[in-house]
C-alpha positions in Angstrom: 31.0 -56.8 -21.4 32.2 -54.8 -18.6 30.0 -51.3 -18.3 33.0 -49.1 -17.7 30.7 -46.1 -17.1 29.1 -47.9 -13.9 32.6 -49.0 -12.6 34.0 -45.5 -12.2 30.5 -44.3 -10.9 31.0 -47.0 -8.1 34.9 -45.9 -7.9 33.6 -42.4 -7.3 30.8 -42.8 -4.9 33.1 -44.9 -3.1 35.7 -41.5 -2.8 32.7 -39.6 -2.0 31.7 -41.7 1.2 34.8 -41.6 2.8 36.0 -38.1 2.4 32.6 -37.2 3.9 33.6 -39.6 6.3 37.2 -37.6 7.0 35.1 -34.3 7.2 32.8 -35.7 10.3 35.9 -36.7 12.0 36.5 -32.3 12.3 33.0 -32.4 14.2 34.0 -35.3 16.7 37.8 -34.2 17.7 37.1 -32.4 21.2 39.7 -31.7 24.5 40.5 -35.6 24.2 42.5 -35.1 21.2 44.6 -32.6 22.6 44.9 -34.2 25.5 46.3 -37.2 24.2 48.9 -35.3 22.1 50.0 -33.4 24.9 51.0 -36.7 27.2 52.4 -38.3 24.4 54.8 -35.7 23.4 55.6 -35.1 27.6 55.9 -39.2 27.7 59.4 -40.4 28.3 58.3 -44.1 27.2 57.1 -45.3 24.3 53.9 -45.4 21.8 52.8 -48.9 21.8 50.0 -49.1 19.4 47.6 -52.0 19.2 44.6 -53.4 17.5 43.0 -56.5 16.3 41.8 -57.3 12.1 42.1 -54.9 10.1 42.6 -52.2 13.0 45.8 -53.8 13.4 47.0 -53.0 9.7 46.0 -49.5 10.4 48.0 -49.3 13.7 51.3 -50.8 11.7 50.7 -47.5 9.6 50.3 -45.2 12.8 53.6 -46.7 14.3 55.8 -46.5 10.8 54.3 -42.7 11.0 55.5 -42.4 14.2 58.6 -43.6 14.6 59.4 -41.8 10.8 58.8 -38.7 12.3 60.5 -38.9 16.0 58.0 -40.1 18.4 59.3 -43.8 19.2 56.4 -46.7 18.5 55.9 -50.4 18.9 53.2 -52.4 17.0 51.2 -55.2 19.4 48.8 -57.5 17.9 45.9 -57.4 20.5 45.9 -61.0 20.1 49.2 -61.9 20.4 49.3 -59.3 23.6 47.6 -62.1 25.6 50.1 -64.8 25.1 53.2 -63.3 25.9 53.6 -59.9 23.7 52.3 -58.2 26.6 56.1 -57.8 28.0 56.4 -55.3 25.0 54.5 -53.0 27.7 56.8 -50.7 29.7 56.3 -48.7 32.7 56.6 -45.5 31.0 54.4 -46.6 27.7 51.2 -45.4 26.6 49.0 -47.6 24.8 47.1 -46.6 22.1 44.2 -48.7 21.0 42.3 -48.9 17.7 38.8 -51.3 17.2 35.7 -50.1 15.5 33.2 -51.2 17.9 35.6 -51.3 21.0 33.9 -54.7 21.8 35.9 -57.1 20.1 37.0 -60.0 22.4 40.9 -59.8 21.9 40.4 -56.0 23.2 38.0 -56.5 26.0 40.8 -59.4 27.6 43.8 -57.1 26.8 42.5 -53.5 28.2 42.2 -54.8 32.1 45.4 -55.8 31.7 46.6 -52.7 30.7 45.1 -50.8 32.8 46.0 -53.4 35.8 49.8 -52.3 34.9 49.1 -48.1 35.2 50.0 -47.4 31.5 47.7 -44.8 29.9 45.3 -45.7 27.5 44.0 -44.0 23.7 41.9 -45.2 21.8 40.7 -44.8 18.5 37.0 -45.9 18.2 34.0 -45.6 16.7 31.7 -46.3 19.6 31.7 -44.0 22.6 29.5 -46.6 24.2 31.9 -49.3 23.6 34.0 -51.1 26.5 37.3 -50.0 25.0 36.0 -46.1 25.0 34.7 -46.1 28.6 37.8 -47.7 30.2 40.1 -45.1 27.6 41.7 -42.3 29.3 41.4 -40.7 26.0 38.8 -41.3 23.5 39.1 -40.3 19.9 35.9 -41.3 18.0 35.9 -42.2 14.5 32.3 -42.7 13.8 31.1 -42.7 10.1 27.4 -42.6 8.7 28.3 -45.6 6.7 31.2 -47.6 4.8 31.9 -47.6 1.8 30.8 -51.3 1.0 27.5 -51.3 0.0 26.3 -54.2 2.5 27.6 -51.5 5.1 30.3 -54.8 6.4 33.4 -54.0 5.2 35.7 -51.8 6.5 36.3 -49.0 4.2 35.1 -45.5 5.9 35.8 -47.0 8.9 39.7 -47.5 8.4 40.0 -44.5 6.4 38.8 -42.5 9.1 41.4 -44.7 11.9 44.6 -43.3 9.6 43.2 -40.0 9.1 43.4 -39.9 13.2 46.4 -41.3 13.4 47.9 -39.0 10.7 46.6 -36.1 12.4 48.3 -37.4 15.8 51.3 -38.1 13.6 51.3 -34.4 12.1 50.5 -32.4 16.0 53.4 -34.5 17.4 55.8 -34.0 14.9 54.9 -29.8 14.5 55.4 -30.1 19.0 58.7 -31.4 18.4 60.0 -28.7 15.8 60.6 -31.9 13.6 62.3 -30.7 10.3 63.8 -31.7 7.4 66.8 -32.9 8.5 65.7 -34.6 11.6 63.6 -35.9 8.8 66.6 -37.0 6.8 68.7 -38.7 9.7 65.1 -41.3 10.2 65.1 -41.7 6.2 68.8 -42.4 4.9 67.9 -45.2 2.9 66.2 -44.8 -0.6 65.7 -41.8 -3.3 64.0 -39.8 -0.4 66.4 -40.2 1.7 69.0 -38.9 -0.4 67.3 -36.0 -1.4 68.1 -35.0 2.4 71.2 -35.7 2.9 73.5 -36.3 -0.4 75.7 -34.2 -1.2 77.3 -33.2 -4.5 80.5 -33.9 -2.7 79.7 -37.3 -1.8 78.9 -38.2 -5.5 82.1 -36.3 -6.9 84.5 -38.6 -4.3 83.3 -41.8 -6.1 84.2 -40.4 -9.2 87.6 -39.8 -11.1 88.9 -36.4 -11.2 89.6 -35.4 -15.0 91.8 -32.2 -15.0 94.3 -30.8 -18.1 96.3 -27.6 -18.0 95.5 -24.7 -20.5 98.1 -25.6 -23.1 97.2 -29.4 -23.0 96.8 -30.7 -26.7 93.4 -31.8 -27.9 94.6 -35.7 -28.3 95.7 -35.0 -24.7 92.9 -33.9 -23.8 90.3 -36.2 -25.6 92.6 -38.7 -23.8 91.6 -37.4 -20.5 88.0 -37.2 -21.4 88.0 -40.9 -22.8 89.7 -42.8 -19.9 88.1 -40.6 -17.0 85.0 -41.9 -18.5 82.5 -38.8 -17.5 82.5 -36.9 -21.0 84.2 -33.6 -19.4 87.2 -32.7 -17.9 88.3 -29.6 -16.1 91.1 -27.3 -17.3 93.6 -26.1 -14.2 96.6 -23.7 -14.5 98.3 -23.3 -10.9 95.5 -25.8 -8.6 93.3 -22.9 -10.1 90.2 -23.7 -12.0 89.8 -22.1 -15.4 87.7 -23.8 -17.3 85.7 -27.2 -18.6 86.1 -28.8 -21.6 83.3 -31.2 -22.6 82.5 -33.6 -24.9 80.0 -31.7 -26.6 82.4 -28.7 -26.6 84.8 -30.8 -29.3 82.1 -31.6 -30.8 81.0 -28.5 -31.9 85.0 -27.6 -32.4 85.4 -30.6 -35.0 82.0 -28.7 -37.2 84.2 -25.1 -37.2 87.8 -26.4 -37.6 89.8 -28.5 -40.2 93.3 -28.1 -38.7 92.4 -29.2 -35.2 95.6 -30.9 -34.3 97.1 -27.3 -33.1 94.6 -26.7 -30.7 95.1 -26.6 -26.8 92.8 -26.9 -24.2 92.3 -22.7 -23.8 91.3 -22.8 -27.3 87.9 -24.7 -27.0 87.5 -24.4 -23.2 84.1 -22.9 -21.4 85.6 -20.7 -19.3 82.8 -19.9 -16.6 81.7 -23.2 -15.6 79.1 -24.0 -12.8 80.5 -24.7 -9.5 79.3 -26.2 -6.2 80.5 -26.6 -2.9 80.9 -29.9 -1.9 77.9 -29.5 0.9 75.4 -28.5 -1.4 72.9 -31.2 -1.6 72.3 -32.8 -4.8 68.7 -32.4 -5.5 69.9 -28.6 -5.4 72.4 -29.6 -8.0 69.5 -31.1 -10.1 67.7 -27.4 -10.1 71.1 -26.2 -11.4 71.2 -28.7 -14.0 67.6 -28.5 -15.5 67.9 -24.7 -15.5 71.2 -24.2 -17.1 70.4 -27.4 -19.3 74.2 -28.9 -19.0 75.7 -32.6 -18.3 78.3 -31.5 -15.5 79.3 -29.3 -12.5 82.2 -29.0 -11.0 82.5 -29.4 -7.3 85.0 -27.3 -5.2 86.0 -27.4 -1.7 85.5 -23.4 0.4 88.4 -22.1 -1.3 87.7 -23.2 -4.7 89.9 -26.4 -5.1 88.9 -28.5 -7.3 87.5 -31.5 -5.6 86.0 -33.6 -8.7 82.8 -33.8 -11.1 79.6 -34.6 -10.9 77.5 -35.8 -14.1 73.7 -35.9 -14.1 73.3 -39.3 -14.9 75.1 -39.6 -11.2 71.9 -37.9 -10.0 69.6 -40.6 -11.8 71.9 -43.3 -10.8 71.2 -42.2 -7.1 67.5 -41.7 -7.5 67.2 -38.0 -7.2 65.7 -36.7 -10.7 62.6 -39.2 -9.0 
């Protein structure tokens, strides 16, 4: 039988180690740091980030970080960088090393070969002493009292002190460049986070159909509309002019207070101050809007108020935004 009790106990000394760990990194950053961010952010090349083990998965991180939030990066295997990858080395790069112990093999062939080509070089090490540190133009230590592991061998601490750096590169760079939201957006198009930047209701109305009676439109003509322009609403126009929605739940409710409902026209059961938008609103602002007002539908209009379609909340969940 598992001891539950002694598993978290591990889980939370574990946490403990390494955010003391992230704490002595504030004691070791120094004028290197912002040295380093300073020529990156002046560099007209690129950010070619290397490593070797488990240095290496840490310095895929850095460059998706990077490149995410507009400073342009390239991953290099250390190892790989002797046997050809080294070409991914421009002129204008800098190079930004990460290794523990700065003594690894794969790093100690690499460096003279960087350095033998005139690009600048970071790193991101734990041992000042180390070869990689003293040849470094830039040295940003990452030294930790002690991993996580208990034998002290894993990497653990160690690596969660490297993205910590990395992040805090990531985050100076990005604040340099005035990088905002929808700089943000134009690097993330795809997926539910990209959409939160950038779609509009507009852009989910145009996919839809546009369901629209006039005021005196019967109620079979109008549960006709509702029914074949599949989006349980339709709006109610006199002149191009909006005048009101009519929505499924709306004859609903007008089916519990009337018997004789075969006389009634649209004006009869409409809402007549529905919820617009602007077709450029975004559409995680049309979520707000829904959740607050606690409806199904809002209708979109161009700047002088023509109707320009509907947009349903499960359009919003279809697209990833209630996420």
């Amino acid at each position: 039988m598992l001891d539950k009790n002694k598993i978290l106990e591990d889980a939370k000394a574990t946490l403990l180690i390494e955010a003391k760990a992230l704490e002595g990194l504030i004691e070791q950053l120094n004028e290197d740091f912002s040295l380093a961010v300073e020529l990156i952010h002046l560099n007209k090349g690129r950010l070619i980030v290397t490593g070797i083990g488990k240095s290496a998965v840490i310095a895929m991180k850095i460059v998706a970080s990077m490149n995410s939030t507009g400073t342009p990066a390239v991953f290099m295997h250390a190892a790989d960088a002797i046997h050809g990858d080294l070409g991914i080395v421009q002129p204008d790069d800098i190079v930004l090393c990460l290794s523990k112990s700065g003594t690894s093999p794969e790093i100690k062939d690499l460096v003279p070969h960087i350095k033998h080509r005139g690009n600048k070089l970071i790193s991101i090490t734990a041992n000042k002493e180390g070869y990689l540190a003293k040849e470094s133009d830039f040295v940003l230590l990452t030294d930790v009292k002690k991993e996580a592991c208990p034998n002290n061998l894993a990497p653990t601490a160690s690596t969660t002190a490297q993205i910590a750096m990395g992040d805090a590169l990531t985050v100076c760079l990005l604040k340099l460049k005035k990088f905002n939201a929808n700089d943000f957006a134009k690097h993330h198009p795809g997926g539910a986070l990209g959409k939160k930047l950038y779609l509009t209701v507009g852009q989910i109305a145009a996919e839809n159909l546009q369901p629209q009676v006039g005021l005196d439109t019967t109620i079979d003509q109008v549960l006709d509309e509702i029914t074949t322009k599949r989006l349980g609403t339709t709006v109610v126009l006199e002149n191009e002019q909006i005048k009101g929605i009519v929505t499924d739940g709306d004859i609903r409710r007008m089916l519990k207070e009337k018997r004789d409902i075969h006389k009634l026209v649209a004006k009869d059961i409409m809402s007549p101050s529905p919820i617009l938008l602007e077709e450029e609103v975004l559409a995680v602002k049309a979520l707000s809007i829904f959740e607050e007002k606690s409806i199904n539908h809002i209708i979109v209009v161009d700047k002088d108020r023509q109707y320009k379609g509907i947009v349903h909340i499960l359009d919003l969940i279809k697209e990833g935004i209630s996420e």
